[in-house]
N, C-alpha and C positions, 0 to 999 in steps of 0.2 A: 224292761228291754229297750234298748237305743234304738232310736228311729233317725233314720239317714234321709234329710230334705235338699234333691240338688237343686241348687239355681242355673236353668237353661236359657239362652237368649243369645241374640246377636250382639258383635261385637257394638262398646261402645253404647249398651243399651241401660247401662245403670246395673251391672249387675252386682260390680264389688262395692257400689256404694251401699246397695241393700244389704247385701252381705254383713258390710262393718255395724249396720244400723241394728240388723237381727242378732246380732253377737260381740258387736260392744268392739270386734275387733279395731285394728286401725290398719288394714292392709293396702299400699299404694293403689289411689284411684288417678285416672285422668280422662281427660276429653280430649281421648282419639281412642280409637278401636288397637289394639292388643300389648294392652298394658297388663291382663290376665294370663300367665301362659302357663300356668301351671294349677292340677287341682289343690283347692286349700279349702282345710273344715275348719270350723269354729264350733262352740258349743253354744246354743239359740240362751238367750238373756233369761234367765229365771227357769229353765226347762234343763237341767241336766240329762236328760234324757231323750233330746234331741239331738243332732249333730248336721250342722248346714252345712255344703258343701258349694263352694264357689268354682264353677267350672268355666274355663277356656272359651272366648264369646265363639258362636259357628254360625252360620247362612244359611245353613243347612248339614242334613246328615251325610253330605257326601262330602267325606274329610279331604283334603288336600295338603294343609302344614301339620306340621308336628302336634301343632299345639289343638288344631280342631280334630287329630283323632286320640289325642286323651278325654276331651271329651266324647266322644262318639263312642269310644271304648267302653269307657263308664257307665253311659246310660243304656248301652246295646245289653251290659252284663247284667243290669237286672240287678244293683247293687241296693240302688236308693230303693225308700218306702215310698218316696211320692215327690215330684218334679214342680217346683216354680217354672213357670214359665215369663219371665220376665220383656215385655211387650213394649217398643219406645212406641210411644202414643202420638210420635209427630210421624213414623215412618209405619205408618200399622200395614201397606202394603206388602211390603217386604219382609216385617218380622213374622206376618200370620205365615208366611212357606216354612218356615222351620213349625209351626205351632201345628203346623196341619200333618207333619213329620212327625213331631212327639208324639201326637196321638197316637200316630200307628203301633207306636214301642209299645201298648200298651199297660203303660202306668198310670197310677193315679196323679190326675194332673189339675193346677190349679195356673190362670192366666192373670197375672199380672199389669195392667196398663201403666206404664212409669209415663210421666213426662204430663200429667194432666193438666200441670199448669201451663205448658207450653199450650197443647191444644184450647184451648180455653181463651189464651192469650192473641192466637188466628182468629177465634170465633167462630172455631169447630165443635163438633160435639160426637162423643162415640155413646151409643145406644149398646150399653155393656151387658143390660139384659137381652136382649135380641140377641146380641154376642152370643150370651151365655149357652142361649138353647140353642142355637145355630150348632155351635163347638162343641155342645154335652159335657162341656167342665162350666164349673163357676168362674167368674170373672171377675175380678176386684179393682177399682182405681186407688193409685197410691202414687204419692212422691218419695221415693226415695231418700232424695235429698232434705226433701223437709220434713223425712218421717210419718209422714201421714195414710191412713190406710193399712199402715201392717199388722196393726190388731187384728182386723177383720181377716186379713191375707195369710196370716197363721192359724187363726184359728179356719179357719177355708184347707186350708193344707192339711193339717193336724185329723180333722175331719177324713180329707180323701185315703190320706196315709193309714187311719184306724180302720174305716171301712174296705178299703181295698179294692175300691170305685173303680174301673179301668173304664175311661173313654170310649162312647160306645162307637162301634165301626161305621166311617161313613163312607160312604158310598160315592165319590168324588169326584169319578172320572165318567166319561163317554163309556156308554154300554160295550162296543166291542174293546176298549183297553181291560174295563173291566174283566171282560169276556177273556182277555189275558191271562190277566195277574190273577183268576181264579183257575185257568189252565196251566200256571204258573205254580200255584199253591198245591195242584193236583201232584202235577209232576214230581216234588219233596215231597209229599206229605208222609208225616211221622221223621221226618228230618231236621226239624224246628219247633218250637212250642208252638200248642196253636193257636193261642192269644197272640202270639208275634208273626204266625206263619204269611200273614196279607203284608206286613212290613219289607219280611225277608224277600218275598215274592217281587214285591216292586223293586229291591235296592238290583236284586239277581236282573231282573228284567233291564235295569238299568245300565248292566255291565260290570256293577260292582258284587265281584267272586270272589271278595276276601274271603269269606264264610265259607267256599268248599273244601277247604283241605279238613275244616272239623268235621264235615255233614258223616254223619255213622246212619248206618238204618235206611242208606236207601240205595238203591243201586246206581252210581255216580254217572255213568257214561249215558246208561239211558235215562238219566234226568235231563241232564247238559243237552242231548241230543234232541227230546223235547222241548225244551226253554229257547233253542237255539232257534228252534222251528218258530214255535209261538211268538219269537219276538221277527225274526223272519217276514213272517203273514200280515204283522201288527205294523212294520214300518212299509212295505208295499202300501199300506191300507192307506196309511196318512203320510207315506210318499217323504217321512223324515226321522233319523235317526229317532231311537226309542228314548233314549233319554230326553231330548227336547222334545218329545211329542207327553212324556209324563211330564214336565215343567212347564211345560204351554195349559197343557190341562188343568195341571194343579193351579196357575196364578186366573186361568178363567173364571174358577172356582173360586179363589179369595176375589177378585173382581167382584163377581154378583153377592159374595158375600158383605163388603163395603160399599156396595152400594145398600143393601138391607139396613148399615149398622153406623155408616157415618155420613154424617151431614157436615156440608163444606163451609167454611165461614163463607160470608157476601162482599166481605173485604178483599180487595184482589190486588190493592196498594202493596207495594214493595215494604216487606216487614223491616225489621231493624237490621235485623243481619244481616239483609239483602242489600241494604245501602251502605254497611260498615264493609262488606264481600267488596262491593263497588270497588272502594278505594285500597283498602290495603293485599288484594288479590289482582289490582288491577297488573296488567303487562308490564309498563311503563316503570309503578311507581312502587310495587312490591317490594321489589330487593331494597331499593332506596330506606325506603321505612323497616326491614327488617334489619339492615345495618344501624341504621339510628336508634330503634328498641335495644340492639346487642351496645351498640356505646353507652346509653343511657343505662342499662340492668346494671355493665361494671361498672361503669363511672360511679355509679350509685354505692355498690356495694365494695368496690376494692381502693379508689379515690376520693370519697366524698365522706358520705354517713360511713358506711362500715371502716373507712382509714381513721376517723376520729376513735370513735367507740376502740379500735386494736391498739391506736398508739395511747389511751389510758392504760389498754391492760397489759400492754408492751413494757410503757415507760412509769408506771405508778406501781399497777396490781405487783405483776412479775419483775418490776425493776424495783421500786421502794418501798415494799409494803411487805409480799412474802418472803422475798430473801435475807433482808437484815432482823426480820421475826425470826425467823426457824435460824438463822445463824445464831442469833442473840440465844436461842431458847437449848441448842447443842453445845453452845458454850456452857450454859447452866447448868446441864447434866455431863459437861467433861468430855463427851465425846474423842475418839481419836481423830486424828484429824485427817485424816486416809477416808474415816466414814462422813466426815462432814464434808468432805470435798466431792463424794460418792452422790451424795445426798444434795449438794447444791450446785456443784459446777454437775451434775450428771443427772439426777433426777430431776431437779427442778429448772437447771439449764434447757434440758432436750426436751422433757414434757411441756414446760411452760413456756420454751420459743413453739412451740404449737399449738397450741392452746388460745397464746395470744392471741391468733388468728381466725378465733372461733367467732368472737364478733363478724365479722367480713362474711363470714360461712352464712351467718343464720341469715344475714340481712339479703346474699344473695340467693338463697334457697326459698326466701319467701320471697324473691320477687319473680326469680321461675315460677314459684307455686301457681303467684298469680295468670302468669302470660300461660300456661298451663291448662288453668278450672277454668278459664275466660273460654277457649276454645281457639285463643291466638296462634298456641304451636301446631292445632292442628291444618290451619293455613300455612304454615311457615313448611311444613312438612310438604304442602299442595306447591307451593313457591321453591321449594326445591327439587322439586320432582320434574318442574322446566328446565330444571339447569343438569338435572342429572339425567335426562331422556336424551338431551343434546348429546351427551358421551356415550349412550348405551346402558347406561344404570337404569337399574330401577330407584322410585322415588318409595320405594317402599321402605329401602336399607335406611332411609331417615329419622323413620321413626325408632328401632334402635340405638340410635344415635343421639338422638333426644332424651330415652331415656339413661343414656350412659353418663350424662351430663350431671345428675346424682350419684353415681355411682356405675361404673366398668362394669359389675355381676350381672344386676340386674339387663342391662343393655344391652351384654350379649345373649342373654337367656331370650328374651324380645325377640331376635335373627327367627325363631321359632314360625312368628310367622310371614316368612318368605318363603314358597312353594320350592322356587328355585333355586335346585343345590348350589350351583356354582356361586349364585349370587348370596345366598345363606353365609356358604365362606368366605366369601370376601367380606362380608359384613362384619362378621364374629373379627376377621381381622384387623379389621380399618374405625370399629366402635370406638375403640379405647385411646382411638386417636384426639377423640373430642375431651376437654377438659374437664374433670369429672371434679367431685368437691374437693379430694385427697391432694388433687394438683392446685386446688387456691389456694393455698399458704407459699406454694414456690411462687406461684404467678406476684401475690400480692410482697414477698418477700423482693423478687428482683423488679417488680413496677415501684414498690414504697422505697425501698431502702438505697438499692444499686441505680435508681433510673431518677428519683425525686420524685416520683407521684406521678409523672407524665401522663397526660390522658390516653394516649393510645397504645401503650402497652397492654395494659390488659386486655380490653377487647382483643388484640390482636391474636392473643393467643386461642380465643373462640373461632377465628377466623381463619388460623395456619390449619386448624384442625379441619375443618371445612373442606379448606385448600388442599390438605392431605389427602382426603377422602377423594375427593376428587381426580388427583394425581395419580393415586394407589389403584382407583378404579381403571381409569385407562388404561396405564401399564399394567395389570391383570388382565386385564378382559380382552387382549392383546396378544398372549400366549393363551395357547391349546390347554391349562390348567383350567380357566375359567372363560374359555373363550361361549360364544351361543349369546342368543336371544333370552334377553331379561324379559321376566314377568309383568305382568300388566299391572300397573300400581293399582287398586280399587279400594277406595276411600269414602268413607261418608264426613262431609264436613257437617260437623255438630251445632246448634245455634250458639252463638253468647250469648253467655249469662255472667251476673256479678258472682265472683268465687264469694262462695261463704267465709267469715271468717277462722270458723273450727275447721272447715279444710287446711286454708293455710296453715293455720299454726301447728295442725296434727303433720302437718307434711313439713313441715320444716323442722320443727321437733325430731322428726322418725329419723329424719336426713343426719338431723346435728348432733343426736342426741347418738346413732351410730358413730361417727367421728368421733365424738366423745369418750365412750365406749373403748374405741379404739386404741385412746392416748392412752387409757389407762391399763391395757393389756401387751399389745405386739408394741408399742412406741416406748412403753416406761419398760419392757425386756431389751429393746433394741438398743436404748440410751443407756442403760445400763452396762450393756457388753459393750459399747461403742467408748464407755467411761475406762471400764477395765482393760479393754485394748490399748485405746490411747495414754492411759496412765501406767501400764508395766509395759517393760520391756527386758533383753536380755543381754546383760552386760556382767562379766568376768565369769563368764560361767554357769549365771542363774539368772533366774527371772527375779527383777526388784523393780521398787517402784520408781518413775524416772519425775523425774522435776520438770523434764522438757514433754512436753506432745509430741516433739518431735523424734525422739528417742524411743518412742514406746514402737508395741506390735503395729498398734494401726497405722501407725506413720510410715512402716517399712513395706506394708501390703498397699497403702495408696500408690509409694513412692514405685513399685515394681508394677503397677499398673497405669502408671501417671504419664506415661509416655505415648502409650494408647491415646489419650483424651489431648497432649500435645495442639498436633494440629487445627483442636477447635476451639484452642485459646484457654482452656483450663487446664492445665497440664500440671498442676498444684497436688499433694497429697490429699489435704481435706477435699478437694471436691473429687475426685476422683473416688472418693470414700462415701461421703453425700450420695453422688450418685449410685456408687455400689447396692447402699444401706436405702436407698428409695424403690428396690425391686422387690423387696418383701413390702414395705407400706410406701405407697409416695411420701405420707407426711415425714418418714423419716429424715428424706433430705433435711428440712428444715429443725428437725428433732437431732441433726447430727452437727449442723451448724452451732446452733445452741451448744451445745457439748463444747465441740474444738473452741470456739470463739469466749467459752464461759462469761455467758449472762449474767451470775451470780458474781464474777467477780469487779463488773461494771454496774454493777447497780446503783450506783450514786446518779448515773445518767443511762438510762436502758439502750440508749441511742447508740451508746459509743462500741455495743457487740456487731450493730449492721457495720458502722463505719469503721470498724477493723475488717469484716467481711469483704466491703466495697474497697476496701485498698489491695483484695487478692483480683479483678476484673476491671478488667476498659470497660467501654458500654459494648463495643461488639461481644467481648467473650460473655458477658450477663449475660445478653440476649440469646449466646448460641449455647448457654449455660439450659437458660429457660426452655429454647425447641426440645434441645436434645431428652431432657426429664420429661417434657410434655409427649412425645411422639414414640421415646422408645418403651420396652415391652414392657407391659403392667406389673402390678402389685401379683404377688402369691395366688391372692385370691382369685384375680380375674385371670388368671392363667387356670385354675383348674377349673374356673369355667368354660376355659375356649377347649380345655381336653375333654370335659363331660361334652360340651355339645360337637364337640366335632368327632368324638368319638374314638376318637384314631390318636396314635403317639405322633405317629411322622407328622399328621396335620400340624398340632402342636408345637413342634419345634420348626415347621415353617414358617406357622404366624409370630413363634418367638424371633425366631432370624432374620425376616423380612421387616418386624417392624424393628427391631435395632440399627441393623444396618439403614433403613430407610431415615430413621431421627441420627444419627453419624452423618449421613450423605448431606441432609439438610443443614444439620447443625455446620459441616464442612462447608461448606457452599458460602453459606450467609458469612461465616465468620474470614474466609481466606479471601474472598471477593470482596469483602465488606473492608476488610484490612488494606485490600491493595485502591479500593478506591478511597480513602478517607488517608493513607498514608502517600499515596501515586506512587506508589510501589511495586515489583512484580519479583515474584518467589519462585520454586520451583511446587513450592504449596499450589502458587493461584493458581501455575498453568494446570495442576491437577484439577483444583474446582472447575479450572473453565472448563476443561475434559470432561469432567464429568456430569458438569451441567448437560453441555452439547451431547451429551448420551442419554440423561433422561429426557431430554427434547424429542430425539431418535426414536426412543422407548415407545414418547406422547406419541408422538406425526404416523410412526409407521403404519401400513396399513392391517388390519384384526384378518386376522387367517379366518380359512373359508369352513365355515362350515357345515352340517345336516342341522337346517332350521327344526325343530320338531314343535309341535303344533302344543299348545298348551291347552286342555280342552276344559273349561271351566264352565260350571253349572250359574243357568240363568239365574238361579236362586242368587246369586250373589250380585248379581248387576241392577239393582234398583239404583237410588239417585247416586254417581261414583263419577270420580274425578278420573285424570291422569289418563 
């Protein structure tokens, strides 16, 4: 029989690194809190007959996002055999309220201390046997990270889960709350298990009535009608709502409990992170330094290291090495030459102008990894949260945003944990705004090939996204759709540490080796149709094969759409097709260049397919070539994510319409104002950009319509040391 182990804990507590360690998985970890939003099982390493479950980080049982009542769900149902409870050992204050919460589920539970090398590193100590009897579960210390301790920690578990140990009831509170939640228990009783019936008692006391519409077996009104009373008597008594009067209690409680169980290091000197906090957190000099980290990560990966490593496998691999092989080798077998042009101007054109740019990809996903496992982004996230409380955002929509920079899916699946509807959707809207890995190949295509390398193109394009979010949130938050009072960002910043190096690589890997994945399924079907198109066409009557690109289907579908894209300086069939072909995968643009431009048949000099390319763009139409793919509506993918989480159609094609139009508006803007100042020229274009600039001005300045602030009422449990 399968035995279901879940892992419980606060966000940010090490819970998917334990996870990956007990089951060998490799599921995205980072240092910030809600990188997990979803439950995920693995099967435990030599134990088929186990099954771990990785749950959603929570503060406590009183859910508030999406993503802490999948877990609260799960463990309320009585699914698992037996609960890790997963404990940072540098924040034991604040993780024991959820642990003192588990217990009441009761399940067999087994506590966790993670982080012991940090506490050890203060010159603290936790007394984990004291713990132990204190809590009536076992207590285990273990790193995570370094593996250490889970022998003991599973076989601790394995143990509770067979016996069926359930944490014995403590007794926690002041005699008259108690005096409550047993007047409480009375009032159900036989309407809840009653191993759980003290739990239910308190959440009900709390205010939290999820649970009445199931209750069978009791009489409803005069339950409610007692509870009502009971909690009534109980907040006269101590003169304060009942739920802060249970979270006041409860943390007295771990109080004197931390004082029993840990001993403070003597050292009271400012630790490392405390002097590293100093400076790149400081007022002044934050931003500064997070601009310099964003030049130096592209510089790095799209201009420097990663532009060498691409233009080898640009101009050698995919210009002189695989095409004149497999040409040489289709000649050898006679091939017709319809399938070898299939085969070279089309599969290995389109796939391998993508490809090439795999280098760039890995160099900069391992140096995200890094600034990532360091606990750098999770500052960078705190440093934007000043710049986004100034406009009314929350600082929370960042961390989404961070993680879209991998990948669009996962970044809006992240929105999860924003309490705040309105700001939930604007988030899922404005993510994908950020350059994610699918858009490095454009970025690195028009910074390398259309620009010479310049340094500050690429960063920039981390920057306009930024700039987007920013723009997008005002003018949203501005109309009655998303107008109101944003959520409280509440953050724990993590210490640094040196990322391990099997993180990075497993994280860059997971990243690249997706990409990769990719070329060889939606890119080598796209480049293929993209071959077919542009190679038939219909002339006297039938479809035949045309000699010219230009003559074919694709040529006549860019050409009828190419007047759209006019005004931003591309008004060319190929790019209007590029772009087309980059809504199902970004890479496609550059898988569709390759094609039109035939890689394969410039291979004596790989160089000479960009510099056909760069003779269709000025440098303004590149650059409004670049907004326009970077800003407007995603890949496939991330589109049926913004429909699973936004749930709704119409939402959907809002955030498809809003972000198109919005990357058009930009891309207009820069390219017609950019033209009339670099030509001192004036069109009846510019006067439109000027117009429409001075209207998103309008948009920005106007004043945010009035409206019912409503009170966000969040549980102390969640306010231990927190930012923002």
């Amino acid at each position: 029989m399968t035995q279901k182990i879940a892992i419980a804990g606060n966000p940010n507590s090490g819970k998917t690194t334990l996870f990956n360690a007990l089951t060998g998985a490799n599921q995205t970890v980072g240092n910030w809190p809600g990188v997990t939003v979803e439950k995920k099982e693995g099967t435990l390493r030599g134990c088929k007959d186990i099954t771990i479950v990785d749950l959603p980080g929570i503060y406590s049982l009183s859910p508030y996002s999406p993503e802490e009542r999948v877990a609260r769900s799960y463990l309320s149902s009585g699914m698992p055999d037996a609960v890790i409870n997963i404990i940072d050992g540098a924040n034991l204050e604040r993780n024991l309220y959820l642990t003192t919460q588990l217990a009441e589920l009761a399940i067999p539970m087994v506590a966790a201390i993670n982080m012991m090398d940090v506490v050890q590193k203060r010159g603290e100590k936790i007394d984990t046997r004291r713990l132990s009897q204190e809590l009536g579960i076992a207590v285990v210390e273990i790193s995570a990270l370094k593996g250490t301790g889970l022998e003991k920690l599973i076989k601790e578990a394995r143990a509770a889960a067979d016996g069926g140990t359930i944490p014995a009831v403590q007794k926690i509170f002041s005699t008259p709350l108690e005096e409550a939640i047993g007047a409480a228990e009375a009032a159900f009783a036989g309407a809840f298990p009653e191993a759980t019936a003290r739990w239910y008692a308190v959440k009900l006391l709390e205010g939290d009535e999820k649970f009445i519409p199931a209750v069978a077996d009791v009489d409803k009104e005069a339950a409610l009608a007692r509870l009502a009373s009971v909690r009534q008597a109980c907040e006269e008594k101590f003169d304060d709502d009942m739920e802060s009067i249970i979270t006041g209690q409860r943390y007295a409680y771990i109080t004197g409990l931390i004082d029993k169980c840990h001993t403070k290091g003597a050292n009271g000197a400012p630790s490392a992170t405390d002097r590293i906090d100093a400076v790149v957190t400081n007022r002044w000099l934050a931003l500064p330094i997070f601009a310099a980290v964003i030049f130096c990560v592209y510089g790095i990966a799209v201009t420097t290291v990663g532009a060498f490593v691409t233009d080898w496998t640009n101009d050698v691999l995919f210009g002189e090495v695989i095409p004149p092989a497999v040409e040489g080798f289709l000649q050898s077998l006679g091939v017709a030459a319809w399938l070898k042009s299939l085969i070279l101007n089309g599969i290995i054109g389109g796939v391998g102008a993508v490809l090439g740019f795999v280098p760039q990809m890995f160099v900069l996903f391992a140096l995200l990894a890094v600034l990532e496992y360091s606990g750098y982004m999770a500052r960078v996230a705190f440093i934007m949260d000043r710049i986004f409380r100034r406009f009314g955002l929350s600082g929370k929509s960042f961390i989404p945003m961070i993680v879209a920079t991998g990948c669009g899916v996962p970044g809006i699946m992240a929105s999860r944990t924003i309490e705040n509807e309105h700001d939930r959707r604007m988030t899922i809207i404005t993510a994908t705004f950020m350059p994610c890995g699918a858009k490095l190949p454009i970025i690195a295509l028009i910074a390398g090939s259309l620009f010479g390398g310049v340094w500050w193109v690429a960063p920039s394009a981390y920057f306009i996204g930024i700039a987007s979010i920013v723009i997008s949130g005002l003018i949203l938050k501005k109309t009655m759709l998303f107008a109101g009072e944003s959520a409280p960002f509440v953050m724990e910043l993590p210490d640094y540490h040196m990322p391990s190096l099997a993180n990075i690589l497993c994280s860059t890997w997971e990243r690249g080796w997706s990409f990769i994945k990719k070329a060889g399924t939606v890119i080598l079907l796209s480049t293929i149709f993209v071959w077919f198109a542009s190679n038939f066409g219909y002339a006297d009557g039938r479809i035949v094969m045309t000699e010219e690109l230009s003559h074919g289907f694709l040529a006549a579908i860019g050409r009828s759409v190419a007047w759209i894209f006019a005004p931003l300086g591309w008004g060319t069939w190929q790019s209007s097709v590029a772009a087309m072909t980059g809504l199902i995968a970004k890479e496609n643009v550059v898988g569709t260049f390759g094609v039109l431009f035939g890689i394969a048949e410039t291979s004596e000099d790989g160089n000479e397919i960009w510099t056909a390319l760069a003779a269709h763009y000025t440098p303004l139409a590149a650059y409004s070539f670049l907004i326009f793919n970077l800003l407007c509506a995603p890949c496939f993918a991330a589109i049926g994510a913004i429909k699973r989480e936004m749930n709704s159609a119409k939402w959907t094609w809002f955030a498809i319409a809003y972000q198109t139009a919005y990357a058009y508006g930009a891309a207009f803007i820069i390219y017609q104002l950019g033209t009339a100042a670099v030509d001192k020229s004036f069109t009846g274009w510019t006067a439109g950009a000027a117009a429409l600039l001075l209207f998103t001005i309008f948009l920005l300045l106007r004043p945010a319509p009035k409206t019912k602030t409503k009170e966000i009422k969040k549980s102390a449990a969640a306010s231990a040391p927190q930012i923002g």
